[in-house]
PLY file of the C-alpha trace (Angstrom):
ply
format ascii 1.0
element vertex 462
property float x
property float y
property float z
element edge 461
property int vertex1
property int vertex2
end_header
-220.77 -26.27 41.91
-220.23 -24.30 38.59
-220.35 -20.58 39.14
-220.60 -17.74 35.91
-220.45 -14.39 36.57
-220.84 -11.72 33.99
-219.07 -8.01 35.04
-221.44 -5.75 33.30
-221.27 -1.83 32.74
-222.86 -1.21 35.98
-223.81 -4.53 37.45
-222.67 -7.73 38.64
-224.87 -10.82 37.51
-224.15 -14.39 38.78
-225.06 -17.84 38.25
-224.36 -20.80 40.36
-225.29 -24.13 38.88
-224.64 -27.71 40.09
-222.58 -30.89 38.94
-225.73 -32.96 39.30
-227.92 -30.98 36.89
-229.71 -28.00 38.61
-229.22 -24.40 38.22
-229.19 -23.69 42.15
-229.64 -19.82 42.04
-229.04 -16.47 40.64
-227.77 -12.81 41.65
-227.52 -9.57 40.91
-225.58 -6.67 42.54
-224.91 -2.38 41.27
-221.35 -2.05 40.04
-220.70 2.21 40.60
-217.35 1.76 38.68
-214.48 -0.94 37.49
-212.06 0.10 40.33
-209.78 -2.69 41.45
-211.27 -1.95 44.95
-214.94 -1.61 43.87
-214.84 -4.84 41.80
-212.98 -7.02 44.69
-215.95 -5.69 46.85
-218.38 -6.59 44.41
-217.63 -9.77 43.67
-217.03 -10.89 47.85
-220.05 -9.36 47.88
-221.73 -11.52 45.16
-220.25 -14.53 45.77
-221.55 -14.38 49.27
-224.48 -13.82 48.56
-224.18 -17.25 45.79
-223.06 -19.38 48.35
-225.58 -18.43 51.04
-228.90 -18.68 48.94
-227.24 -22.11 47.74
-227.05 -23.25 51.54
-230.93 -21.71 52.56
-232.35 -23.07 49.39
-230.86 -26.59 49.08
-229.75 -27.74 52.10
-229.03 -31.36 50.61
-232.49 -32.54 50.75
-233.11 -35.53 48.77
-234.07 -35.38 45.42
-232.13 -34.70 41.92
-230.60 -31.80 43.16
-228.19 -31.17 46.21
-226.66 -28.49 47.54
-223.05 -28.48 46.50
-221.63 -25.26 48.67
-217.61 -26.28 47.39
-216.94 -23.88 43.83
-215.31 -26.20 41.15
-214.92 -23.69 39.29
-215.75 -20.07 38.77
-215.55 -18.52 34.49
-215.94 -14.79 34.29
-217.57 -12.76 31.15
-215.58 -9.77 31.03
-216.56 -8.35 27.68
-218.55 -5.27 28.83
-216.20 -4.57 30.57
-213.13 -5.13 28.59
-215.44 -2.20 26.04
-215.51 0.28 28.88
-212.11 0.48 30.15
-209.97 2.98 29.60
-206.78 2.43 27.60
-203.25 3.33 28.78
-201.19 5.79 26.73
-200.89 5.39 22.57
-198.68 2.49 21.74
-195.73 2.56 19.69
-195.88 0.55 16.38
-192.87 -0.96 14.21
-193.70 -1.55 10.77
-191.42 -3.76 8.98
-192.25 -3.33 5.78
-189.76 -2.51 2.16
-190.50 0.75 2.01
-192.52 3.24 3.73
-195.79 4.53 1.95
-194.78 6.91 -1.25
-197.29 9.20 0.52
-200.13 10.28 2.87
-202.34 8.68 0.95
-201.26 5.50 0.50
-200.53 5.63 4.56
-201.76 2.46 6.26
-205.00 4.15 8.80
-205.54 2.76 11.88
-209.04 2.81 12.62
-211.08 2.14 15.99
-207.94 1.80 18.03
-206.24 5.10 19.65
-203.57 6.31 17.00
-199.85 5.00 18.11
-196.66 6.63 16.96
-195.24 4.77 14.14
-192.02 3.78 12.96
-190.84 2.18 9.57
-187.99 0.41 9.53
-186.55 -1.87 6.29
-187.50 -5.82 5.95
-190.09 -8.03 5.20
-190.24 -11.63 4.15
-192.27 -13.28 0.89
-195.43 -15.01 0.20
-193.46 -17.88 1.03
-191.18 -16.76 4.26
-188.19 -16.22 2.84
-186.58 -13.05 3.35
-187.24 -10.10 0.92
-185.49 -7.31 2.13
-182.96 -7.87 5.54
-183.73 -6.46 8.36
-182.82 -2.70 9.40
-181.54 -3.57 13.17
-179.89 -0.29 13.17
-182.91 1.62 12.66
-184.29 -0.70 15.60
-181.84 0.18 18.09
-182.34 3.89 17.43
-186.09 3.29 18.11
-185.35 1.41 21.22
-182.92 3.92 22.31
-185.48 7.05 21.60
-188.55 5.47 23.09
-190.18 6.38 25.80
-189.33 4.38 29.63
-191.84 1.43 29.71
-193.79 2.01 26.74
-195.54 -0.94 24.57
-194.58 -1.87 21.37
-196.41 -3.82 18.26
-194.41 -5.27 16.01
-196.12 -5.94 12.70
-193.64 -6.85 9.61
-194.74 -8.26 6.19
-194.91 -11.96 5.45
-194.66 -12.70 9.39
-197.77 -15.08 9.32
-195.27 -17.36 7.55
-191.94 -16.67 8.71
-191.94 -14.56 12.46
-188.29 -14.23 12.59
-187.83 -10.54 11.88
-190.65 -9.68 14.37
-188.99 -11.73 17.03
-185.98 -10.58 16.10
-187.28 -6.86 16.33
-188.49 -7.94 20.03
-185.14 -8.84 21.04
-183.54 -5.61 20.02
-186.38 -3.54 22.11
-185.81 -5.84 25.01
-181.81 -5.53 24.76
-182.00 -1.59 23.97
-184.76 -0.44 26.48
-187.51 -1.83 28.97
-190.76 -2.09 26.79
-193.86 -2.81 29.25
-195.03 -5.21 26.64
-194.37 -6.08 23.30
-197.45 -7.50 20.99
-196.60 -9.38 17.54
-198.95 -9.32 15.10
-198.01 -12.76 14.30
-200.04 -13.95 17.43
-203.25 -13.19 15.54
-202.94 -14.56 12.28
-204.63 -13.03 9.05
-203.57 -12.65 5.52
-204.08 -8.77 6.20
-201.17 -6.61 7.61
-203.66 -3.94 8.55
-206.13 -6.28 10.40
-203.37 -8.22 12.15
-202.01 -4.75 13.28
-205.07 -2.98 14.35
-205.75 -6.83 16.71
-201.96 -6.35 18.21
-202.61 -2.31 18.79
-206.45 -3.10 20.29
-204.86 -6.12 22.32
-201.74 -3.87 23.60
-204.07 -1.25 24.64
-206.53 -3.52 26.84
-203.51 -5.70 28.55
-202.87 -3.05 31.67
-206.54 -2.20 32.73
-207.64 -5.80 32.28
-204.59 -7.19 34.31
-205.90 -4.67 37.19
-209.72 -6.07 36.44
-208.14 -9.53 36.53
-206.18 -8.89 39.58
-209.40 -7.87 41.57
-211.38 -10.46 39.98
-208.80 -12.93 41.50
-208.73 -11.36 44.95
-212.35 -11.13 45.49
-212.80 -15.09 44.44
-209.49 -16.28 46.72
-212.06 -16.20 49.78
-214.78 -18.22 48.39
-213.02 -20.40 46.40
-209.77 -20.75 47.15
-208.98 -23.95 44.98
-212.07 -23.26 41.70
-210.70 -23.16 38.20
-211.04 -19.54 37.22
-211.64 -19.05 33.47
-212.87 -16.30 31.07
-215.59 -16.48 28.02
-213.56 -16.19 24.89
-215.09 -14.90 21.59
-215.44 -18.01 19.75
-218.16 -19.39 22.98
-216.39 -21.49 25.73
-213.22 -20.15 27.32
-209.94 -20.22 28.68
-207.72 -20.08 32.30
-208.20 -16.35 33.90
-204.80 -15.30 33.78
-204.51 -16.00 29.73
-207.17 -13.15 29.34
-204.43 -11.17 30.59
-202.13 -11.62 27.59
-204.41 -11.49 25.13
-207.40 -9.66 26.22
-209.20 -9.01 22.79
-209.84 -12.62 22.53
-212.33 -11.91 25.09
-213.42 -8.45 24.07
-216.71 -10.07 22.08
-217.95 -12.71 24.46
-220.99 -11.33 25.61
-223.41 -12.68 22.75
-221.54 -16.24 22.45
-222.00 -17.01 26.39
-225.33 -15.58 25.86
-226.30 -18.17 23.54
-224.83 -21.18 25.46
-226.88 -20.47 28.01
-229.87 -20.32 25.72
-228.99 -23.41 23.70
-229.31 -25.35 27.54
-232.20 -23.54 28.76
-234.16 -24.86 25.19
-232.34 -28.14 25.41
-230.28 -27.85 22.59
-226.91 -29.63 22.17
-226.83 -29.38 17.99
-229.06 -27.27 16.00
-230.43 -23.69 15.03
-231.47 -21.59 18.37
-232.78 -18.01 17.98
-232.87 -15.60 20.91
-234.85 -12.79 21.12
-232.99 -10.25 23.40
-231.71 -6.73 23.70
-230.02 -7.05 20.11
-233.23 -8.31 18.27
-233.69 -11.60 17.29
-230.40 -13.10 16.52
-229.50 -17.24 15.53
-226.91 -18.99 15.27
-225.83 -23.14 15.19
-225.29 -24.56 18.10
-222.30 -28.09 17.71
-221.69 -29.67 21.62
-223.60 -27.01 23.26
-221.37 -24.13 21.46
-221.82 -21.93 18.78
-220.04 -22.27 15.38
-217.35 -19.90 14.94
-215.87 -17.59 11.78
-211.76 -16.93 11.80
-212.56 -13.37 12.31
-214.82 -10.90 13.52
-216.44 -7.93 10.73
-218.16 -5.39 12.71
-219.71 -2.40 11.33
-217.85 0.04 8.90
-215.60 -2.58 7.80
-213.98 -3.17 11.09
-212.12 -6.43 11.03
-210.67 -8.17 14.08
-208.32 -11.42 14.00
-210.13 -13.38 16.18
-212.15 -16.28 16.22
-215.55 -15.16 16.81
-218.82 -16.92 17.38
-221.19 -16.75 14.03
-223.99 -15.05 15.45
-226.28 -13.11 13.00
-229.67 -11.21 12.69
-232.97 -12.96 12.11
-234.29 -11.34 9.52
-238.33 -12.50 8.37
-236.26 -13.58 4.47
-233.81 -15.37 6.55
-235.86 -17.22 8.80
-238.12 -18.27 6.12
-235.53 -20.17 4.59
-235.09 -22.56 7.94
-236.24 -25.94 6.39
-236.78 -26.79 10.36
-237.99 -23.53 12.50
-235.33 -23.15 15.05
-236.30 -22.82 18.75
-236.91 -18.92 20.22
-236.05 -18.15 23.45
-237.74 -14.92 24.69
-235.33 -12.99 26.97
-236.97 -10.68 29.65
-235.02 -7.27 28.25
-235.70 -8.23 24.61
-235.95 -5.30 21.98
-237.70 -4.92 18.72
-240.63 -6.86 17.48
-240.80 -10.49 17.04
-240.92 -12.48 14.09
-244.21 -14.48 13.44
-243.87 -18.51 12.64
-242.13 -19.14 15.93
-243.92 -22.08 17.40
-241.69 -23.82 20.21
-241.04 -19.87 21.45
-240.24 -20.23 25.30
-239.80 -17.34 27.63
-236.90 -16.85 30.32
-236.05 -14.13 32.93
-232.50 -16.07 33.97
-229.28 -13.75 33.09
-228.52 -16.16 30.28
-225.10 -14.46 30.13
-223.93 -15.80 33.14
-225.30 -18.66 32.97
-223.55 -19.48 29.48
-220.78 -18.39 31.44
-220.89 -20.81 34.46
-221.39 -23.54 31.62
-218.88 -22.49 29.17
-216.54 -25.49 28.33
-212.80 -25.25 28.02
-211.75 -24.34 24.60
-208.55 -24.08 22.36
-207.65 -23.05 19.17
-204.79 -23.64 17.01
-203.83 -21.57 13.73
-201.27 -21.26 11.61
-200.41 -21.06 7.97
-198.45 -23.19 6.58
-197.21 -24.34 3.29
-198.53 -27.50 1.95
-196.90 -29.83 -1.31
-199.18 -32.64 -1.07
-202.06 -35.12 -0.19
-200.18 -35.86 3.02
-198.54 -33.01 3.87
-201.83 -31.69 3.98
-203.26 -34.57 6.50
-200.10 -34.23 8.84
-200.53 -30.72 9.30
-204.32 -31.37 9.56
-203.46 -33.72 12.61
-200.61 -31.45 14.07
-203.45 -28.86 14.49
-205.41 -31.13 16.05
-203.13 -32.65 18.44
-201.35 -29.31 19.28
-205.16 -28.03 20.51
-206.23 -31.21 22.17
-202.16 -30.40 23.92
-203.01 -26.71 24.94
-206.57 -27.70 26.35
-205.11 -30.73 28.58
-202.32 -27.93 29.86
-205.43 -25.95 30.50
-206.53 -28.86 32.96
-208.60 -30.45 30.85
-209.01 -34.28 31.28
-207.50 -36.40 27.87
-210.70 -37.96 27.68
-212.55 -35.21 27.59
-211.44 -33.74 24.55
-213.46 -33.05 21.41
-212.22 -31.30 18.46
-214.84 -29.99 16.86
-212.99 -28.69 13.47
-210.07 -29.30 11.52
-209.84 -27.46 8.36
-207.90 -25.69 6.09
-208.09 -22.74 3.79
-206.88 -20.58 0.73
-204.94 -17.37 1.70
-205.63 -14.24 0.37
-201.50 -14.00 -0.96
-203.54 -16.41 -3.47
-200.38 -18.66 -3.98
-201.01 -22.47 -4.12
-198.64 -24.07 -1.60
-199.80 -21.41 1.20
-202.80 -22.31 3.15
-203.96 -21.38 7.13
-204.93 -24.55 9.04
-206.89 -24.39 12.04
-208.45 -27.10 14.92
-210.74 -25.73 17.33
-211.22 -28.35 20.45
-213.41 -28.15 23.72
-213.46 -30.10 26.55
-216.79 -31.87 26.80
-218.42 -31.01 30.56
-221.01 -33.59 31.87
-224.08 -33.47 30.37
-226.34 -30.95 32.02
-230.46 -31.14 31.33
-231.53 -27.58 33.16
-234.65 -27.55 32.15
-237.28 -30.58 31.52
-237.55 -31.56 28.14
-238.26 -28.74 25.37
-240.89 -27.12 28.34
-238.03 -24.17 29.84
-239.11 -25.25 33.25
-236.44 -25.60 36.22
-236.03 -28.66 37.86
-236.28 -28.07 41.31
-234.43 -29.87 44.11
-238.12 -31.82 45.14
-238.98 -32.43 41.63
-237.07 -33.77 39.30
-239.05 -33.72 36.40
-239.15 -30.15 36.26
-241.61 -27.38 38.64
-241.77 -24.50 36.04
-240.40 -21.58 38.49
-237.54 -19.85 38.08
-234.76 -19.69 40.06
-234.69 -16.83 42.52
0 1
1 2
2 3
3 4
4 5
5 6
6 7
7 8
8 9
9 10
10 11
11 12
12 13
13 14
14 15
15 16
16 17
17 18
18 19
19 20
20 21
21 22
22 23
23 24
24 25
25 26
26 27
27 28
28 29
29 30
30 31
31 32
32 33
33 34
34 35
35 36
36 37
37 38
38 39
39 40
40 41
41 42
42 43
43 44
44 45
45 46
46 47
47 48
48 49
49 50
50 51
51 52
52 53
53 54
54 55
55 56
56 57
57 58
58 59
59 60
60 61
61 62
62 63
63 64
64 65
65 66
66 67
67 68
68 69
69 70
70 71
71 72
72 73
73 74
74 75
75 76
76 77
77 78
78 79
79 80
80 81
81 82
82 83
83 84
84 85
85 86
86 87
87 88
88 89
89 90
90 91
91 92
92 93
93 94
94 95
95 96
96 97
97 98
98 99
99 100
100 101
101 102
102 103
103 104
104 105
105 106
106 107
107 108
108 109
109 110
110 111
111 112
112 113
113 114
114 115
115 116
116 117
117 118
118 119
119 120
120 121
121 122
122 123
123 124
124 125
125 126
126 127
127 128
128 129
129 130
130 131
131 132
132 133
133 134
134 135
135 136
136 137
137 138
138 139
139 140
140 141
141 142
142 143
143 144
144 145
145 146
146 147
147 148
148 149
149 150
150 151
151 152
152 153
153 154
154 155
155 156
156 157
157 158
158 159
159 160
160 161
161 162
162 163
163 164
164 165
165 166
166 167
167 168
168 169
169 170
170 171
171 172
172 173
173 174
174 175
175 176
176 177
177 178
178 179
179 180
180 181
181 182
182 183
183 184
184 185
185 186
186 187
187 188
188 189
189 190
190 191
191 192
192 193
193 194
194 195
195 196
196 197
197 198
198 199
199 200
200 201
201 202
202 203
203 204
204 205
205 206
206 207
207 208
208 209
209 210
210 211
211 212
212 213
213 214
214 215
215 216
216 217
217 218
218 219
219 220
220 221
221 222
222 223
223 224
224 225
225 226
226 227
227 228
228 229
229 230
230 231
231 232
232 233
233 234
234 235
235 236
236 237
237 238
238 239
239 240
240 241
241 242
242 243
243 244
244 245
245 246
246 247
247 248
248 249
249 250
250 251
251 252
252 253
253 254
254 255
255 256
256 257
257 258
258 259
259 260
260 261
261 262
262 263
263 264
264 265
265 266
266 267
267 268
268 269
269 270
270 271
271 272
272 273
273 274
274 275
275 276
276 277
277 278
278 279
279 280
280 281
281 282
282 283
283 284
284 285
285 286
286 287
287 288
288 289
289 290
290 291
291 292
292 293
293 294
294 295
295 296
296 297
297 298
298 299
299 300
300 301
301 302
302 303
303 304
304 305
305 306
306 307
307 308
308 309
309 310
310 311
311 312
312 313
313 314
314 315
315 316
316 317
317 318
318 319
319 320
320 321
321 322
322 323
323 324
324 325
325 326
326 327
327 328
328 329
329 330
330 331
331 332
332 333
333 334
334 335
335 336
336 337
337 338
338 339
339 340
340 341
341 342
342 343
343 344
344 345
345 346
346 347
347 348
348 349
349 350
350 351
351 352
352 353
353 354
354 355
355 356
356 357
357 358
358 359
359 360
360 361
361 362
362 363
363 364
364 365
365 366
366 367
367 368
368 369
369 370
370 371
371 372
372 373
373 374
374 375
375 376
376 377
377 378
378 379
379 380
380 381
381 382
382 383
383 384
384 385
385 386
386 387
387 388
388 389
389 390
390 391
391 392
392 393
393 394
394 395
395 396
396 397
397 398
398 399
399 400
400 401
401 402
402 403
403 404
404 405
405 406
406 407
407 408
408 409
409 410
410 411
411 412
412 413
413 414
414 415
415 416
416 417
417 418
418 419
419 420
420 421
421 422
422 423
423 424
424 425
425 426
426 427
427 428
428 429
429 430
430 431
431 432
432 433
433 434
434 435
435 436
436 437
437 438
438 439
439 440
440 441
441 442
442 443
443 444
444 445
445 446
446 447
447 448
448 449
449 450
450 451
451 452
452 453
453 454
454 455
455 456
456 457
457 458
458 459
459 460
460 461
């Protein structure tokens, strides 16, 4: 049994769904706050609740769907949550850069992520990774030395997308000098932009303590119900990843919502490749749906220009110009809290009142990415590092527990950098691990298939 739970603003909603095929049932449960204590609580409380409806309502009964009380696994969508919490203290950047700015205005802004004190210090490497200024360790050391007990660091330094070694060489200063809490590279989250890839580091520094506590409860409250499931988070990109990675790099996760939203719609319409639209509390939004996932973009653009460097699901608005321009009318699911007025021409529209976030959750396949950029002289150096990718994420998804065989990689590609120079490209592989077929719902009708009718008995799940 396959459980998803989604830790809303002031809720708890879960989904328990079977091996064989059948969503089994659904809960829902108040969340006053995000307390480590309150959470644990919650989620006993939840679980319990999971477990014994499972028991009462299919006691293994013959038919296509049995009871199946043991949790395989358990895959959390934190991303309301992860929006709500309250960051720790300011940060403190390093900005490895030539020179400082000439002047206020030319002063890099951060934006959308609480204002950290910031430090220049001399370096940077070219387009190319080789070193264009050396680095200042002495101006380092006096950072480490002046720095607050415990405090968190971001290292950002120019050209580090294609050579790291003066941020990790920063790192090992602050580690040798002081006792940093954390320390955040913006080399982790690669992008041709230094301001992008430091805003991700600040906003991912920020959201590590509070979601390590979330994380922490999260864990206690499933140790008594499933003491041996696979617990996993909803990344941005739609599938996800073990529970304890959200921990290092929470802002992966910080966008989730709408992607686990729409891989539970894609199985509720019966959709493994194709155009879905879902009409929820957003509007009508669409996307393309490849193995039961959404496609993804290499970053995230939210409103006023905010950019984010992380893979994020390509979910847009459904506009009437838009949707005319479907040569095949993509399938509408109608959620229960939907908002704004629908768009006529639907004709396959189906309605649902199942938390389709945790549902996408509890069927959210493994997933791994692997980016980098790279420089590239020819035909074949440009095929290798194509199958390095490839290998590396089909690597990271079997240390994620993934069986070999059930890898799919569902894109290998590379791309132009904005440093515009020939040989210098960004190469990423996205792989999933393919879960068993699941049919939820009988075919194209949204109707449940019940444990004494296989074929489908068009009521919901309680």
């Amino acid at each position: 049994m396959r459980i998803g739970v989604s830790v809303q603003r002031e809720r708890l909603t879960g989904t328990a769904v079977s091996e064989s095929g059948c969503l089994i049932t659904s809960a829902a449960l108040p969340l006053p706050n995000l307390s480590e204590a309150v959470v644990e609580k919650s989620l006993k409380e939840l679980l319990r609740e999971l477990v014994s409806r499972a028991k009462h309502d299919h006691p293994g009964a013959s038919g296509a769907c049995t009871a199946e009380p043991p949790v395989d696994s358990m895959t959390f969508d934190l991303s309301d949550a992860l929006s709500t919490l309250p960051a720790d203290s300011p940060s403190i950047a390093v900005r490895v850069a030539p020179r400082p700015p000439i002047d206020e205005i030319h002063e890099l802004r951060v934006r959308h992520v609480a204002p950290p004190a910031i430090n220049y210090v001399a370096g940077g490497c070219t387009t190319l990774g080789e070193v264009l200024v050396p680095l200042n360790e002495a101006a380092v050391r006096k950072i480490a030395r002046t720095s607050p007990p415990a405090a968190r660091f971001v290292v950002t330094a120019v050209g580090a997308v294609v050579n790291p070694a003066q941020e990790l060489r920063v790192g090992e200063l602050l580690l040798a000098y002081t006792s940093p809490s954390s320390i955040d590279y913006s080399h982790h989250f690669p992008n041709s932009s230094f301001a992008v890839r430091e805003r991700t580091a600040l906003l991912n520094c920020q959201l590590i303590p509070p979601t390590e506590r979330l994380v922490t409860a999260l864990t206690l409250g499933a140790e008594q119900f499933a003491p041996t499931a696979r617990l996993t988070a909803t990344t941005n990109s739609g599938g996800s990843v073990p529970l304890h990675r959200v921990t290092l790099e929470p802002v992966h996760s910080l966008l989730s919502g709408p992607p686990a939203e729409f891989i539970g719609a894609a199985s509720v319409l019966g959709v493994t490749d194709g155009h879905i639209a879902v009409h929820g509390p957003r509007g009508i939004e669409f996307a393309e749906i490849v193995s039961g996932v959404p496609t993804a973009i290499p970053q995230f653009r939210g409103p006023e220009g905010f950019i984010l460097a992380t893979q994020a699901a390509d979910i847009k608005p459904l506009t009437e110009g838009l949707h005319a321009e479907f040569a095949v009318t993509p399938k509408l699911l109608e959620a229960q809290d939907r908002a704004g007025a629908s768009i006529p021409g639907f004709d396959a529209s189906i309605e649902t009142d199942i938390d389709l976030r945790s549902l996408g959750a509890a069927l959210s396949p493994l997933s791994a990415w692997d980016i980098a950029v790279v420089q590239i002289g020819s035909a074949e150096e440009m095929q290798r590092a194509l199958d390095a990718a490839r290998a590396r994420a089909g690597a990271r998804l079997v240390s994620y527990g993934a069986l070999a065989s059930s890898v799919r990689i569902l894109e290998a590609r590379l791309a132009t950098t904005a440093y515009e120079h020939p040989r210098v490209v960004s190469v990423r592989a996205r792989g999933i691990a393919v879960q068993r077929a699941a049919n939820y719902f009988s075919a194209g009708e949204g109707e449940l298939r019940r444990p004494d009718s296989p074929t489908g008995g068009g009521e919901s799940a309680p």
